[in-house]
C-alpha positions in Angstrom: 13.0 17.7 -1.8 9.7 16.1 -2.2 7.2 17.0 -0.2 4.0 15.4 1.0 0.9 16.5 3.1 0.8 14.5 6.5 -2.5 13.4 5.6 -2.0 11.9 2.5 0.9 9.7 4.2 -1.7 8.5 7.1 -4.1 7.9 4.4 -1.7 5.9 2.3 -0.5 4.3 5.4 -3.7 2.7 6.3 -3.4 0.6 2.8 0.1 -0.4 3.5 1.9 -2.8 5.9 3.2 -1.6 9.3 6.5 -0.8 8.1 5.8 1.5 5.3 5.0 4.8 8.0 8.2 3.7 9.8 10.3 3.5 6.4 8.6 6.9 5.8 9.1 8.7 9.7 12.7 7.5 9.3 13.6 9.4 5.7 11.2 12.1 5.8 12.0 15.8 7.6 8.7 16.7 8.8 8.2 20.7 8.6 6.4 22.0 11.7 5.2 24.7 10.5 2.4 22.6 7.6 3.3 19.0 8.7 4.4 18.5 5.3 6.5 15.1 4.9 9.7 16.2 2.8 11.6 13.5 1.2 15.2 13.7 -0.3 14.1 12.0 -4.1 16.1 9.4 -3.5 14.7 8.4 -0.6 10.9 9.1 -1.7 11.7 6.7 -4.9 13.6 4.3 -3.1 10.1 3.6 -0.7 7.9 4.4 -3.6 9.4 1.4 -5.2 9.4 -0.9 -2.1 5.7 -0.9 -1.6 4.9 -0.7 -5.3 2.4 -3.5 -6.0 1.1 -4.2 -2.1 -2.7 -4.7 -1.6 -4.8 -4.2 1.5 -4.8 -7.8 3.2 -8.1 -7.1 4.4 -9.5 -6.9 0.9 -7.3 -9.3 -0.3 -8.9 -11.7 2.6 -12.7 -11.2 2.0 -11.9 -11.8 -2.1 -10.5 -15.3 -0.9 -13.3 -16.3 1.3 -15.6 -14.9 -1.8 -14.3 -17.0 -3.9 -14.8 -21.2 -2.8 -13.3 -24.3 -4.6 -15.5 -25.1 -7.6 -16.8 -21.6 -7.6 -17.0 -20.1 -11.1 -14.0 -17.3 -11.3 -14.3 -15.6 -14.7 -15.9 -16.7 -17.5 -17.1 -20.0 -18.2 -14.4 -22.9 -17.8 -12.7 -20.9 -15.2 -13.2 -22.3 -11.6 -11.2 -21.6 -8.7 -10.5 -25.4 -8.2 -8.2 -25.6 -11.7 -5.5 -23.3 -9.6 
């Protein structure tokens, strides 16, 4: 088993979409007496890999208003009109 602090899930939750804690409540065997999250490995890879590579869409939102058509990017040539 692999287990997890409760507060490190929360935390982790906050950055993720909605479904992520529910994937996570349904596998995990939460032990009452440390409120550890314990996860057969299986499992804990299995969501790991689901939610690899998701960003906070609130970030994600304020870096697209940042950046306005014409705007430079990066470098030089780069302007976020070309994509």
């Amino acid at each position: 088993m692999i287990c997890v602090p409760a507060n490190v899930i929360h935390a982790k939750a906050q950055k993720m979409p909605i479904a992520y804690l529910a994937d996570c409540q349904a596998a995990a065997q939460i032990r009452t007496a440390d409120q550890f999250w314990c996860f057969k490995p299986s499992d804990f890879f299995r969501i790991r890999q689901k939610y690899r590579g998701y960003a906070v869409s609130e970030v994600a939102l304020e870096e697209a208003q940042r950046i306005r058509e014409g705007e430079i990017i990066s470098g030089c040539c780069d302007r976020a009109d070309q994509y």
